[in-house]
N, C-alpha and C positions, 0 to 999 in steps of 0.2 A: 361396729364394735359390739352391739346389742347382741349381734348373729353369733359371732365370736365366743362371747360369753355364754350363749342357749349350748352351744358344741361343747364345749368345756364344761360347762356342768352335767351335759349328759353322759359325757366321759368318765367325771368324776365318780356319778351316781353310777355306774357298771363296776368302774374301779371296785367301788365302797362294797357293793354285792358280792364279788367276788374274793375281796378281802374276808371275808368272814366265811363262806363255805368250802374258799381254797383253806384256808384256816385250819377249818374246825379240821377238815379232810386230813390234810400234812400233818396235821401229829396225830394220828391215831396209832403209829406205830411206835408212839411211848406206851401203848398198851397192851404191846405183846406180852412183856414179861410179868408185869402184873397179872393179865388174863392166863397166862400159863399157870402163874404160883398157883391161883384162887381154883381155877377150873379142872385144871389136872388135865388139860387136853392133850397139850404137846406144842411143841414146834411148827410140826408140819401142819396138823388139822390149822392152828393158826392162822398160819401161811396162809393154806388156801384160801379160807372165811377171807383173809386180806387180799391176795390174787383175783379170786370171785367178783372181790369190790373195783378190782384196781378196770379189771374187763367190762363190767356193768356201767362203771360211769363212763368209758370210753364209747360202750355199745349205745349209751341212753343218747349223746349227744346228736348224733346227724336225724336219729328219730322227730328228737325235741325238739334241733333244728329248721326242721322240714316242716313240723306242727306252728313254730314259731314265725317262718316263713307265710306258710299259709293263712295262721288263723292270729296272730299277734304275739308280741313277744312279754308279756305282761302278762298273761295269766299262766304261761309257760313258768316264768318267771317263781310266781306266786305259790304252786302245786311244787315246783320242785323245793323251795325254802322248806315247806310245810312238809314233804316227806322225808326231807333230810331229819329232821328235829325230830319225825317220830323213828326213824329206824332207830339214831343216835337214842333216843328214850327208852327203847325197848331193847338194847342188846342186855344190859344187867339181867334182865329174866330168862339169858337166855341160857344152860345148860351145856348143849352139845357144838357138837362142829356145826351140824346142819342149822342149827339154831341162830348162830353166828353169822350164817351164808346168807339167812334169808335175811338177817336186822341190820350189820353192817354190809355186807357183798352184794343185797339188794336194795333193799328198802334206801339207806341211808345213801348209796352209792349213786342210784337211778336220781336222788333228790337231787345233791349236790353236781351229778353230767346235768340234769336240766338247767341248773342255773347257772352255768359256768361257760369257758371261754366261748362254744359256736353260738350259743343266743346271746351272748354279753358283747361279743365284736360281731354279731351279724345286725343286732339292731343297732348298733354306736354306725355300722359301715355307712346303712342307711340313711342315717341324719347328720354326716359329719361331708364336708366337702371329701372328692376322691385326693387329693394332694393332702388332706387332713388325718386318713386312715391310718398310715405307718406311725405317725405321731399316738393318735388316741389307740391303737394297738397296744401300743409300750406303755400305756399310761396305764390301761386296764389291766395287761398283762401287772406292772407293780403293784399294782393295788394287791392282787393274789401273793405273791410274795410279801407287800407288808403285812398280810394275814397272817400268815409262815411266824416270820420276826414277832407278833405279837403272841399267838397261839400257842408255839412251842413252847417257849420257860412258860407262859401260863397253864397252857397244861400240866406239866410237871408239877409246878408248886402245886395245882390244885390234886394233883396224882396225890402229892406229898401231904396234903392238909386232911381231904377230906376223902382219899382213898378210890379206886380208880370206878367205884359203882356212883359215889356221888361226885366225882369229874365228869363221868359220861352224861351223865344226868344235866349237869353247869352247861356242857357244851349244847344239849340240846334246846337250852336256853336260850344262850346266846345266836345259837343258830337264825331262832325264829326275828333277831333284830334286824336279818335282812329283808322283811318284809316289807316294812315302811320303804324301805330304801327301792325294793322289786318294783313299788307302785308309782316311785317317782319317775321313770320310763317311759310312759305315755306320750309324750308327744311324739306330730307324724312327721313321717320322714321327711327330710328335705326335700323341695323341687327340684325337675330333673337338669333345670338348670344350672344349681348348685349341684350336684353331684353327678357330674360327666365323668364315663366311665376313663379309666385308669388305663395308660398306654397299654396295647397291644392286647385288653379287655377284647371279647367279641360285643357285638355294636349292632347286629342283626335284629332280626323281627325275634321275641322269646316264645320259643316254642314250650316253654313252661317246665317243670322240675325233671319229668321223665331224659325230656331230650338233652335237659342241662348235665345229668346224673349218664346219661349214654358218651354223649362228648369229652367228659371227663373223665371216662374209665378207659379210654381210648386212648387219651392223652400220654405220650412216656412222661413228659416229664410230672406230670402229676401223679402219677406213678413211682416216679421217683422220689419224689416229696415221702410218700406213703413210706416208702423202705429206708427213707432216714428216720423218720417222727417213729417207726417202729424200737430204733434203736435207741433212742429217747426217751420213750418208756421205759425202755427195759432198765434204764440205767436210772433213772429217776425212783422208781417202784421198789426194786432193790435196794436204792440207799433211803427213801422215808421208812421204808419197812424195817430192814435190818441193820440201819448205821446202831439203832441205841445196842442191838446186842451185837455189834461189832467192837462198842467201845467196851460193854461188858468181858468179854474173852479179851480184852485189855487190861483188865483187871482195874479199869477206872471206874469214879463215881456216875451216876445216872444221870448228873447236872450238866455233863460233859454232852451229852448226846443231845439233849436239852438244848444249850447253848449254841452246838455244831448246829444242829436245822435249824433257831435263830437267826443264825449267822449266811447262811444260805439266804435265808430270806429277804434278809438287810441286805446283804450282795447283789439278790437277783433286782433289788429296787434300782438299783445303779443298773444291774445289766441290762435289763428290761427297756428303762428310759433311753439307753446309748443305741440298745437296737433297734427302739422307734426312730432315732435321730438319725441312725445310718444308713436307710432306710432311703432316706432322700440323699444321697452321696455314692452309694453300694448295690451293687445288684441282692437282692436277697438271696439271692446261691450261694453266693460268696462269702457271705455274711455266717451263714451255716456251716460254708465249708473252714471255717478258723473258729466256729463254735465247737462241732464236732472233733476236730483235729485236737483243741486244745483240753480236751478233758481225757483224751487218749495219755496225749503227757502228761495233766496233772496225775492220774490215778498211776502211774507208773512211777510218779516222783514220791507221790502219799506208798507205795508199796517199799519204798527204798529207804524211808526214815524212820524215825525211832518211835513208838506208838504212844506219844504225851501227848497230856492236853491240846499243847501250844501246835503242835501237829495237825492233829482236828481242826482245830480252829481256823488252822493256815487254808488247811484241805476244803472245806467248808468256805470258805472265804473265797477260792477258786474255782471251787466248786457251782457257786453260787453267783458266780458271773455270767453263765450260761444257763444256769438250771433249767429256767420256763422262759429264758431270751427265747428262746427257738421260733415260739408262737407267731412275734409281730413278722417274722421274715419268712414265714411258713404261710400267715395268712396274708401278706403283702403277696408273696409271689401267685397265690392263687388267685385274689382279685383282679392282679394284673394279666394270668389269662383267662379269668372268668368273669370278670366285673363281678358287683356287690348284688347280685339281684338273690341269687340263693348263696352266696356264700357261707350261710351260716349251716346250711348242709354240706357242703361241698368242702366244707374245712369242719364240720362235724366227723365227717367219716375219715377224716386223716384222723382226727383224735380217737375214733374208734383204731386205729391201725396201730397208735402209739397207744393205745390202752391194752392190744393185745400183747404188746413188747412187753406192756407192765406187770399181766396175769403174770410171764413167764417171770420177770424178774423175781417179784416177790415170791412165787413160787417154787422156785427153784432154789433161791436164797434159804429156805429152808430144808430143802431136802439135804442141798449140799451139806448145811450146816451139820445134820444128823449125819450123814454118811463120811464125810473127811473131817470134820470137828473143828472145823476152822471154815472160813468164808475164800478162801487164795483163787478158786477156781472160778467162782466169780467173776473176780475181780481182774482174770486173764482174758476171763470171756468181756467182760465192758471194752475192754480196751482191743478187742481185734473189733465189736462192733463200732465200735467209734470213728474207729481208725478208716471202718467200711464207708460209714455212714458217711461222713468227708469226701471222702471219691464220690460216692453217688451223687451227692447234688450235683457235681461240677459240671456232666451234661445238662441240664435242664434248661430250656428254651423259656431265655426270660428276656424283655427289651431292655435294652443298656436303658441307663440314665440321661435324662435328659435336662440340663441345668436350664433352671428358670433364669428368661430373661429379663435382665434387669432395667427400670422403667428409665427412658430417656431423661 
C-alpha cells in the first residue's frame, strides 16, 4: 500500500508541474489581439512569434528528453520552469516580430518543452509499475488540461484588470511555482522487478539511446504514430492560437474565447483520465482511431451551426474530449514497442512531429485569416487531416490486450 502511494504521489507531483506550464502555455493566445492592438504588428508577424513557439517546444522535447534520460530528470526539470518565467518576463520589452520570436517562440517555448509531457511521463514511466503507465499517463496528461481550465478565464480577467503587459508579467510569476513542485521528483526509479517491461516491449541486451533511436525510425508503425500526432498539432495550434479571433469575426465577447479553452480543459480532465482507463481494455490504435475520427465530425457539425455562445461551448466541450487524450495512448503504444528505458525520447520526438503540425497550424491560421478574411479553409483542411489521421493508426503493430487474471 506504502508503494502504492510513493506511485501516486509522483504522478500527482508531474501532473501538478504540468498543470501550470501547460497552463500558462494554452492561453497565450488570448494575447494576440491585445499584442496586435498595442504593437501594430499584424496578424501574421504574430502568428509566426506563436508558430515559432508552437515548433521550439515541440523541437526542445526529445533533446530534453535524451538529457533527462541520461543525466536526470530534476534538473531538466528545474532550467526548463526557470526559462519559461524568463522568456514569459521579457516578451513586454519586446517591440518587433523578431523580438517576440526570440522571448515567446524561444526562450519561453524551449522552457515549458523541457518541462512537459516526454520528461513528465518518461520519469513517472520509470517509477510507476509497467501495468501502472497507461493509468499515470492520463493522470498527468489531466493535470495539463486542469492548467487549461484554470489558466484560461485567469488570464483573461487578468488581460481585463491589469492589461496584457502586467498579465504577462503575473504569468511569469506564477510559472516559477513550479519549481518546488520540479524538485519533488527525485526519487529513483523503481526496481526492475517492479517495472517489467510492457507486452511486446523489446527485452534484449540495450544497446543504449543511438540503437534505441535506429530501431525506432525503422519502425512503420512508429512512423505511423508520427503522422497522426503530426495532425494533432496542427489542429490543436490552430485552435489555442486562433479560436479567440475566431470568436471575434463572431462578433462575440472575449469572455467567450476565454471560457471555450476553459472548457476544453475541464473536458480534456475527463478525457485524459478515460484514455488512461481504456488503455487496459483497448489497443491504443484504436483508441486514437475514434479520437481522431471524432473531431473530423465534431468540426464539421461546429461548421454547420449557428455561431453563439452556447455553440462554442458545446464545440469546446467536444472538442476537449480528445484535445491532449491522444498523449496516454501515443505514449502507451510506444512503450509497448519500446519499453520505458528512453521513452522519454522516443515519445519526445513524436511531440517534435506534432509540434511541427502546430508551426503550420498557427501559422497558417493567420495567413489564411489575412488573405480569405474568415478562418473556413482551415477549418476544411482539420477535417480531411483528421479524417487522415484515423486511417493511419489503424495499421500499427501493437499486442492485443491481454486480461489480467484474476486470483483464485
Amino acid at each position: 500500500m506504502n508503494q502504492r502511494h510513493a506511485f501516486l504521489g509522483i504522478t500527482l507531483l508531474a501532473a501538478a508541474v504540468l498543470m501550470v506550464t501547460m497552463g500558462a502555455r494554452q492561453s497565450m493566445g488570448l494575447f494576440v489581439s491585445p499584442l496586435n492592438t498595442t504593437t501594430g504588428l499584424g496578424i501574421v508577424s504574430i502568428s509566426f512569434a506563436m508558430a515559432v513557439a508552437q515548433f521550439v517546444w515541440g523541437a526542445v522535447q526529445p533533446v530534453a528528453g535524451a538529457i533527462a534520460d541520461r543525466y536526470g530528470y530534476t534538473r531538466v526539470l528545474v532550467a526548463g520552469v526557470a526559462l519559461a518565467a524568463l522568456g514569459t518576463g521579457l516578451t513586454p520589452f519586446m517591440a518587433s516580430e523578431w523580438g517576440l520570436v526570440l522571448s515567446l517562440g524561444i526562450l519561453s517555448a524551449a522552457g515549458t518543452g523541457a518541462a512537459s509531457f516526454s520528461v513528465l511521463i518518461g520519469a513517472t514511466a520509470q517509477r510507476v509499475p509497467a501495468e501502472s503507465r497507461g493509468m499515470a499517463s492520463g493522470i498527468i496528461n489531466a493535470g495539463g488540461s486542469f492548467g487549461q481550465f484554470v489558466f484560461a478565464p485567469l488570464t483573461h480577467k487578468l488581460i481585463s484588470v491589469f492589461g496584457w503587459v502586467g498579465a504577462m508579467w503575473s504569468l511569469a510569476v506564477l510559472t516559477l511555482a513550479a519549481l518546488p513542485l520540479a524538485l519533488g521528483l527525485r526519487s529513483r526509479p523503481v526496481q526492475e522487478g517492479h517495472a517489467a517491461p510492457a507486452p511486446g516491449a523489446a527485452t534484449g541486451h540495450d544497446g543504449g539511446l543511438r540503437r534505441a533511436l535506429a530501431e525506432a525510425l525503422r519502425d512503420r508503425s512508429y512512423l505511423l504514430l508520427h503522422a497522426g500526432f503530426f495532425t494533432c498539432g496542427f489542429h490543436i495550434a490552430f485552435l489555442v492560437t486562433h479560436l479567440p479571433g475566431e470568436v471575434e469575426l463572431c462578433g462575440l465577447p472575449t469572455r467567450v474565447a476565454g471560457w471555450a479553452l476553459a472548457i476544453i480543459g475541464l473536458a480534456n480532465i475527463v478525457g485524459s483520465l478515460l484514455a488512461g482507463w481504456s488503455l487496459k481494455h483497448w489497443r491504443g490504435k484504436h483508441v486514437l482511431f475514434w479520437m481522431y475520427g471524432s473531431r473530423a465530425l465534431l468540426i464539421a457539425a461546429y461548421l454547420a451551426a449557428p455561431r453563439t455562445p452556447l455553440t462554442f461551448y458545446l464545440f469546446a466541450a467536444g472538442l476537449g474530449l480528445t484535445w491532449l487524450a491522444t498523449v496516454p495512448p501515443t505514449a502507451g503504444v510506444i512503450g509497448k514497442l519500446f519499453g520505458a528505458r528512453y521513452l522519454a525520447t522516443l515519445f519526445g520526438l513524436t511531440l517534435l512531429t506534432h509540434q511541427t503540425g502546430a508551426f503550420f497550424g498557427a501559422w497558417l491560421g493567420g495567413i489564411v485569416l489575412v488573405q480569405q478574411g474568415s478562418y473556413d479553409w482551415m477549418w476544411y483542411a482539420d477535417i480531411a487531416l483528421a479524417s487522415a489521421a484515423a486511417v493511419l493508426n489503424l495499421p500499427i503493430r501493437e499486442a492485443r490486450i491481454v486480461p489480467a487474471l484474476k486470483p483464485a
